[in-house]
N, C-alpha and C positions, 0 to 999 in steps of 0.2 A: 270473677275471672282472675283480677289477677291473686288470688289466695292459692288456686289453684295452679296457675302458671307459675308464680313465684315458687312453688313448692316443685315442680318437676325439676325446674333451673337449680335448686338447691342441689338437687338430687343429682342432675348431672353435673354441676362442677364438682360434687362431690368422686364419681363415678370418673371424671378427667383424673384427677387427681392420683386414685387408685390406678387408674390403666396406664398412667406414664407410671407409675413407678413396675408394674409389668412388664411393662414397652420397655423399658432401661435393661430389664437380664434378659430379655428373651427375644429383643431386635436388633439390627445391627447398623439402626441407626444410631447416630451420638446424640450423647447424652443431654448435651447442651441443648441440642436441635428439640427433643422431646420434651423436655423441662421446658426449653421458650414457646412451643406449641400447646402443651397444658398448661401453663403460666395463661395464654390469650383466649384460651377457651375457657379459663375459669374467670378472668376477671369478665368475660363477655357477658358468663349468665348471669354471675353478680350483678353488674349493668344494666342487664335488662330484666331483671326483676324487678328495682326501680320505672322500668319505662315501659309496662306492659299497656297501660292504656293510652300510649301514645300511638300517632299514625304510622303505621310502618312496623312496629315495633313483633307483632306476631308474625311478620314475613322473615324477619331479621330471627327470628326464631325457627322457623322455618329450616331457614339455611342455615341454620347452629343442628339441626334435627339431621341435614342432608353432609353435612359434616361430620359427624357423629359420626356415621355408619359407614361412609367413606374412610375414617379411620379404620376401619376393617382391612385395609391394604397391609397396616402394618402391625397391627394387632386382631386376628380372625375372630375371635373374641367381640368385638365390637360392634360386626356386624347383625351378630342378635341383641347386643343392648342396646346397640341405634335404634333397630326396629321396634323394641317393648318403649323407647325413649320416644321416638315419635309417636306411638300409640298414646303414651302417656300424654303427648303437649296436644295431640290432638281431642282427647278427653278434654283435658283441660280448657283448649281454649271454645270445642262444643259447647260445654254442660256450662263453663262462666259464662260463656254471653248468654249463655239458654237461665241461668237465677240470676242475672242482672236484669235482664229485661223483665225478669217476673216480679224482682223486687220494684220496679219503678213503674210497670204498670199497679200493683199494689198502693205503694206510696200516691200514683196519679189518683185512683181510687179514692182511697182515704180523704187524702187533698179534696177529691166533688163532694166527699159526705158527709165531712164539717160544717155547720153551718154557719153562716156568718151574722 
């Protein structure tokens, strides 16, 4: 799970990053304000890529998912890559917990069929 989560969170501070610098010619918001808003949403996913198997830490993701597309107020744009982004985290964090639990019931396996 988290190879996979970690790998969306790349992809959208990646995707921050791009969309302020679109957000800066094409809103009319300043440019400060935009830069310190992708500045915090990039170092967030950076952050929690490190902490995805911590408690909380996919909720907190979540609300990185439901911000994302919220950013669509200022850049419309955003609003379908919030939505392919949440698709993404929700993949993500499906199918990892769905081969982590297949590797440790494995691993349990194995573990009974050793013998001692």
């Amino acid at each position: 799970m988290r190879t996979l989560c970690s790998s969306t969170l790349i992809g959208e501070a990646l995707l921050a990053m791009f969309a302020g610098l679109v957000a800066m010619q094409l809103s009319s918001v300043s440019t400060a304000t935009i830069w310190i808003v992708t500045g915090i949403v990039m170092a967030l996913c950076i952050a929690l890529c490190g902490m995805i198997n911590r408690p909380g830490a996919v909720a907190v993701g979540w609300a990185l998912q439901i911000g994302l597309i919220a950013s669509g107020f200022i850049l419309p744009t955003m609003f379908g890559l919030g939505v392919v982004f949440a698709g993404l985290w929700w993949c993500s964090v499906h199918y990892g917990r769905k081969v982590d639990e297949f590797k440790a019931a494995r691993a349990a396996a194995e573990a009974a069929a050793v013998p001692v």
